[in-house]
N, C-alpha and C positions, 0 to 999 in steps of 0.2 A: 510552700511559698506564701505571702501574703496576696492577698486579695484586692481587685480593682478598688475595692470601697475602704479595706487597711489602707492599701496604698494613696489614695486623699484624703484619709484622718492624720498619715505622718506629716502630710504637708500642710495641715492645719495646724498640726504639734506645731510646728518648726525644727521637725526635721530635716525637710525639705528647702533649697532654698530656690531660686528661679533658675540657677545653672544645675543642682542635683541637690546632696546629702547628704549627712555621715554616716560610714558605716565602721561603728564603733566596736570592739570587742567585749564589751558589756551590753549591747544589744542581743537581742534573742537573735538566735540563728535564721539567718536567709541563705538559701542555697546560693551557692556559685557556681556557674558553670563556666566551663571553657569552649571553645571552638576549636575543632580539629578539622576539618574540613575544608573544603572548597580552596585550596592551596591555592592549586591548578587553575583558580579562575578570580581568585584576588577575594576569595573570603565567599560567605554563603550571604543569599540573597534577604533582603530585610523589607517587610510590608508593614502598610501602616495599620493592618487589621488581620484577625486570626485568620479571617477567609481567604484563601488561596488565591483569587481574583482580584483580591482587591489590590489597592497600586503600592508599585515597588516602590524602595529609596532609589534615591540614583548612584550611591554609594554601596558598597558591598562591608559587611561588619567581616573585618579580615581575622584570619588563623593567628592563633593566638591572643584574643582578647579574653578578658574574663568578663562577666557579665554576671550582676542578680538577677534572679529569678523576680516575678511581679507576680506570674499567673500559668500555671503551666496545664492546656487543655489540647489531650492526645499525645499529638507529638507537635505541637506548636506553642512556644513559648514568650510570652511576652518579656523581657526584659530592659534592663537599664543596666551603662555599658560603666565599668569600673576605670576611671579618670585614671592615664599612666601603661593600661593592657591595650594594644591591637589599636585601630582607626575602626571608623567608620561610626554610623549614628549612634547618639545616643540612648535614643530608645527605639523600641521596633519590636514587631512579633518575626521568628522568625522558625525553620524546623527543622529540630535536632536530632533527624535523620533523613536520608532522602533512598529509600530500599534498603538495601542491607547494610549500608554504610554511614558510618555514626557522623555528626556534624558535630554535634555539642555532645561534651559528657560532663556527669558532674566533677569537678573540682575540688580536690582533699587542701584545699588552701586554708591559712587563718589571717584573721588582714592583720597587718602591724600594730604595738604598742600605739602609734598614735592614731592608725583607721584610717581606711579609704575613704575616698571623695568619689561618691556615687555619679554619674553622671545623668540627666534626666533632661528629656523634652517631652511637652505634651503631642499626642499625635494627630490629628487633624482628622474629623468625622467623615467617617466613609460608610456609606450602606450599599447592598448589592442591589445591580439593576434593576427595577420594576419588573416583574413578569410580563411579557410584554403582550398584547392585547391579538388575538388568531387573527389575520388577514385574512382577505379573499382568499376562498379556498382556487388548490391547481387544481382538483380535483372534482368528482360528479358529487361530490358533501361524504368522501370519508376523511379519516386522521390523517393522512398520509401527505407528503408531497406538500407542503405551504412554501410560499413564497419568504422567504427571510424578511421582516423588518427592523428598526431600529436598533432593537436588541443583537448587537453581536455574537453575546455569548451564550443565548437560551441552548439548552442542550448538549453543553459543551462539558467532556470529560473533565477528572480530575486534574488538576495544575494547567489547563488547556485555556488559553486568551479567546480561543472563537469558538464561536458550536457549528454544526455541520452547516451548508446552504441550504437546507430546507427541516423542517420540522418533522421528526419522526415517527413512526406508528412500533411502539414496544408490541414482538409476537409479528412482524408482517417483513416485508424486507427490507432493505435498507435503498431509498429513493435519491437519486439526483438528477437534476436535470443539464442537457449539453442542446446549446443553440448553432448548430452547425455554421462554420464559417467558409469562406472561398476555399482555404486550403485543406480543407476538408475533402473535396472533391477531386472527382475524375470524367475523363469526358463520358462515362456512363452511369454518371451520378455518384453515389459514397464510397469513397474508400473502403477495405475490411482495417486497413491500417487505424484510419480513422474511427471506426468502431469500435478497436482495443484500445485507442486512445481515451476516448469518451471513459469509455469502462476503466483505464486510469485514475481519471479526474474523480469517477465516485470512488472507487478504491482511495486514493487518496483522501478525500472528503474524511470516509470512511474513521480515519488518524483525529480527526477531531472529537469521537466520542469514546475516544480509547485511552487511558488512563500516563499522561503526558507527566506523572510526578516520576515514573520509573526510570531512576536515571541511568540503569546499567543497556538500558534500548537507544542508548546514545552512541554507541557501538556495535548497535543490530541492524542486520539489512536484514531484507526481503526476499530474496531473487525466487525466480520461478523455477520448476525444474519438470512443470508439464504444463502446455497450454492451448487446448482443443475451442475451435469457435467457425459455426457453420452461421453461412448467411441465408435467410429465408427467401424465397422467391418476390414476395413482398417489398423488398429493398431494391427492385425496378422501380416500383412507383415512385423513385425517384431521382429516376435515367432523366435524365432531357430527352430523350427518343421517344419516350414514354407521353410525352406530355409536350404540349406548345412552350416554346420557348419561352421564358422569366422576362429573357435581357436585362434590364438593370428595374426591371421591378418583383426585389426580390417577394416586397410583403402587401403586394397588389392583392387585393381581395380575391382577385383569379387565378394569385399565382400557385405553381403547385411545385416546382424544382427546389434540389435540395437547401440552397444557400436561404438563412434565417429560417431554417424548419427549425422545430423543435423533437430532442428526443428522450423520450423516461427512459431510465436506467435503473432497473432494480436485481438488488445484491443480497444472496444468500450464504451463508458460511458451515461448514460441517468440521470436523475434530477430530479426526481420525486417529491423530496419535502426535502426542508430542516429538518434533516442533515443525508439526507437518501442519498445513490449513488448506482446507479446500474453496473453493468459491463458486459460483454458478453465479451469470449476469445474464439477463436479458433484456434486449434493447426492443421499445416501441415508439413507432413514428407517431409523433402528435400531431403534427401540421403547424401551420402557421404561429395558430394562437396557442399560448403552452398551456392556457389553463381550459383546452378542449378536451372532452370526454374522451376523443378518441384514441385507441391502442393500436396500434397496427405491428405486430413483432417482424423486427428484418433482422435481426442476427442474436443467437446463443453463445455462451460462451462457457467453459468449464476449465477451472486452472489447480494448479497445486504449487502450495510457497515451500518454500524451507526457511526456517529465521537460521542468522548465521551469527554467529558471534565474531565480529571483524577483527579483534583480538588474534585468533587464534586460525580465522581465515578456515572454519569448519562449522558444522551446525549446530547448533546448539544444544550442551548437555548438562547433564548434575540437575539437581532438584532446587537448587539455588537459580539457575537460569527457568527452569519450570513453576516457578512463584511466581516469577516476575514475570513469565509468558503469560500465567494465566491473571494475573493483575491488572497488564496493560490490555487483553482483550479480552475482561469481564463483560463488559456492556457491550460489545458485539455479542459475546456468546450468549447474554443471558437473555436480548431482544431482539438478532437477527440469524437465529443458527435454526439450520433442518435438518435431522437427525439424517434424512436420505442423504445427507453429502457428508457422511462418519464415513468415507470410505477414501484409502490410500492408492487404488489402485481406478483411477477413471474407467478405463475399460468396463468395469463393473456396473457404469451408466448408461452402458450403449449396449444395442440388442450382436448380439451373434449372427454372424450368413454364413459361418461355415466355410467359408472362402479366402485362402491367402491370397496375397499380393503378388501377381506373376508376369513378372515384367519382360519385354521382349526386345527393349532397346538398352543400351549403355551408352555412356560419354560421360568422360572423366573431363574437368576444366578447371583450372588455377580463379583464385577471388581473394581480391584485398578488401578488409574491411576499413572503410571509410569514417572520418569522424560523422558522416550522416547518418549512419545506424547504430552510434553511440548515444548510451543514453548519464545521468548525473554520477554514476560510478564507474565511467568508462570505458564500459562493458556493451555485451549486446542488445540494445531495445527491441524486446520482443513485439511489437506491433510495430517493427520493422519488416518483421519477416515477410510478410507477402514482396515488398518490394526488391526483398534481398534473393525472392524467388525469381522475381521477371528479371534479374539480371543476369542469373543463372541460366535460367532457359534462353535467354536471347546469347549466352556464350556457348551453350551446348548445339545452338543451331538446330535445323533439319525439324524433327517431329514434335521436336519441344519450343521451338519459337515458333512454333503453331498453336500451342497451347494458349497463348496468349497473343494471337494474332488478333481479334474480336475483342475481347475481356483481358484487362488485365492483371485483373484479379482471381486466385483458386474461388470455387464456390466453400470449401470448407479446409481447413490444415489440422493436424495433430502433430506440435510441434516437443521436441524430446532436447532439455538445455541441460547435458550431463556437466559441464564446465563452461569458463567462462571465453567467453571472445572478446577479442582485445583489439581497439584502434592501429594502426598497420600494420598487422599481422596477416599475412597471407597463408589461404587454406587450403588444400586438396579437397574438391567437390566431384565427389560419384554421385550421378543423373541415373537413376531408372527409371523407365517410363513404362505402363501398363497401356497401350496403345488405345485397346479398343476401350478403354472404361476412363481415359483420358485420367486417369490416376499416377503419378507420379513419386517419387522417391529420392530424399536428396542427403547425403548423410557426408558430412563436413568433419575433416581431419587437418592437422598441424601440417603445413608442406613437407612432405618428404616422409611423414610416416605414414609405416604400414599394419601400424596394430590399432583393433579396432577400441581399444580401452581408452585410445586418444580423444576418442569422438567430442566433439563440443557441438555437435547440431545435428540432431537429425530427422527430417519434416516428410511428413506423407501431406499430400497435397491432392483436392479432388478437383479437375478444372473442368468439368460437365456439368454444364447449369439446363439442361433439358430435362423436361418432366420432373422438377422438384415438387417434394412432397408440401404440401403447406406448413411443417413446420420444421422446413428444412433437414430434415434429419438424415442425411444421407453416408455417415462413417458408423461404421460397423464397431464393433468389439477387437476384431480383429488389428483394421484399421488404427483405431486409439493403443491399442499394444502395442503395436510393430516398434516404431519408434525409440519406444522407452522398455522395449526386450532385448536380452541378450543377442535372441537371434538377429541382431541389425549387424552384429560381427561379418555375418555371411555375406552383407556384400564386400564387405572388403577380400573374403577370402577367396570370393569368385572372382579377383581381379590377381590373387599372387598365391593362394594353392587351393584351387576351384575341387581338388580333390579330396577334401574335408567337407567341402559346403553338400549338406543333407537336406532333403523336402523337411519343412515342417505346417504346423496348422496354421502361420503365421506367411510362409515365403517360399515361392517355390520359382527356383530360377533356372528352371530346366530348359525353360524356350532362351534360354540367350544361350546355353551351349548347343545349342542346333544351331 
């Protein structure tokens, strides 16, 4: 191609004129390219500079233009668009591929006996943001944790408009902060809901420093298919029982209840195997003021993704989806991953007791899922589930609307999402209840079926908040298996042929046939 600096000597020549140029068949060759791309969306997107950030046309250069080349650096191409091919601007950078699929290719064209009419505008000076100057730190004076200023997009992935809400520490975990609001709460202070929720919004956050050019993640979800989160005894300190009343002063110098606290949320990632991702979050109460020293942890969290390719409505396979997984969450892996969470099987995080889950009650009850425990895909919001628990237990009656007679919250869940749950879909819910260790069992099937390969939900639940250990840690090995093990089949068979169901190291249901 020629050169920004050729390209202002031709229009010194006069070959240029103020609307474009000739392009002659006795001129030296300039490439041509075509647009093949962006059908689907009225032609591919055109910027006024080669930087990815910087501002688009408001017009899209449609499928089927031809265009010369000006400057072609990587995959981003400056061009001027050939008077008579396609619409859209006359001149622009734009990129002529976006992952594995070509936008622009060159063009085996020759222009006519009498030449095309180049079309050309100049582009209007664009430079990238100021590096924007570090604020007050949230922090006791590490990297971690800043407050966002001006600058929108400091730290922000490839093709990405924003960078994350706070400034990152590369090598440490990934930080966000959540200012708790009314709805946040419960009359014993935070939700657990509310806690997966927080741990959402960094999750989400998260999407801002992850590689936004990939455009075959445009028909990727996320869903989760394990998600373990115990709350720490520490997450009283902000019961109102706990403490004198707020009333409506949430940010009184005296005040200590949950509404306007602040909470740090930091997020770690492990790899275990394509296109599986782990996460570990753990939440600490700041207090009032966010940029206090203090940490106080009131809940852990431990989950497993599967990316899915919506396509195909399965998880994601080929080495062609495996490029682009590991492209779009390079800079998570290469600045917030700990090798300790390379592992596919959670239970492997939790210590061992040697002890199954030996339940002594049943109760079988019908449950329609609501658009309330729906979440953007239709599907079931999993930091729903505690509350999809206390509805359960108040239809099961008797020993289990006891469980949440005081607390309406489990102290911890290890929740198993083999398939999806769907807005008014009604399910068959088996209740087991471990009486004396107030641990429960809740394993969610299609109404009317009896095979356990149906399952879309199945949650072990621990609802004894007495003698917590200070760092919460109260599910076993065992516990985190159950769930997401075959053996969860057995309660179903203990319900229609109890004469297959065997002890194992996971479940022994021998006290419900006494």
């Amino acid at each position: 191609g020629i050169s920004r600096i050729e390209h202002g000597k031709c229009s010194e020549l006069g070959l240029m004129t103020k609307s474009g140029y000739p392009f002659r068949q006795d001129r030296p060759s300039l490439p041509v390219w075509e647009v093949v791309g962006g059908s689907e969306k009225g032609g591919v997107i055109v910027r006024v500079d080669e930087d990815l950030a910087s501002t688009p046309e408001p017009s899209r250069l449609s499928s089927g233009s031809l265009v010369v080349e000006v400057e072609l650096i990587g995959d981003r191409l400056l061009y001027d668009r050939i008077a008579g091919t396609g619409t859209g601007p006359d001149s622009g950078w734009v990129s002529i591929r976006a992952g594995h699929s070509d936008l622009l290719v060159p063009a085996n064209v020759k222009p006519p006996a009498n030449g095309w009419q180049v079309l050309h505008k100049d582009l209007p000076a664009w430079s990238p943001s100021p590096v924007r100057q570090r604020p007050q730190m949230l922090t006791d004076g590490g990297a971690d944790g800043l407050w966002r200023d001006v600058d929108e997009t400091s730290g922000a992935g490839p093709g990405c408009v924003v960078g994350p809400e706070y400034v990152q520490r590369v090598g440490g975990p990934f930080v966000y902060y959540h200012k708790v609001s009314f709805n946040d709460t419960k009359p014993t202070g935070l939700r657990m809901s509310a806690c997966l929720g927080a741990m959402e919004e960094c999750r989400t956050d998260l999407f801002a420093i992850c590689d936004q050019s990939v455009q075959s993640f445009q028909k990727a979800t996320d869903p989760f298919i394990m998600v373990v989160i115990e709350l720490h005894p520490a997450i009283d300190k902000l019961n109102p029982k706990s403490n004198e009343e707020d009333g409506m002063l949430y940010c009184n110098a005296g005040s200590k209840g949950p509404v306007m606290s602040w909470l740090r949320l930091e997020a770690e990632f492990g790899w275990p195997m394509f296109p599986l991702r782990t996460e570990e979050q753990t939440i600490y109460l700041v207090g009032k003021q966010p940029r206090s020293t203090q940490r106080v942890a009131v809940a852990t969290a431990r989950l497993i993704e599967a990316m899915v390719d919506e396509k195909t409505d399965s998880m994601m396979a080929g080495q062609e989806w495996q490029g682009d997984f590991d492209r779009f969450f390079a800079q998570v892996k290469s600045h917030h991953s700990n090798e300790r969470l390379n592992q596919a099987k959670l239970q492997n995080l939790y210590k061992s007791s040697g002890q199954p889950f030996t339940p002594s009650l049943f109760k079988k009850v019908s449950w329609t899922m609501t658009p309330a425990f729906a979440d953007l895909w239709a599907i079931l919001y999993h930091a729903k589930t505690p509350e999809l628990l206390w509805e359960l237990n108040r239809l099961a009656g008797g020993a289990f609307s006891q469980l949440i007679r005081e607390e309406v919250d489990p102290q911890a869940i290890a929740v198993s999402l083999p398939q999806k749950m769907q807005v008014d879909c009604t399910y068959d819910a088996f209740c087991y209840l471990e009486a004396d260790s107030k641990k429960a069992v809740y394993l969610l099937l299609p109404e009317g079926s009896k095979n356990a390969s149906d399952c879309v939900l199945c949650v072990l639940a621990r609802y004894d908040w007495s003698s917590l250990p200070e760092d919460g840690q109260t599910l076993s090995a065992e516990d985190v298996e159950l769930p997401n093990s075959a053996v969860r089949g057995n309660f179903v068979k203990h319900l229609y042929s109890p004469e297959d169901v065997k002890v194992s190291k996971l479940l022994d249901l021998s006290r419900l046939a006494a």
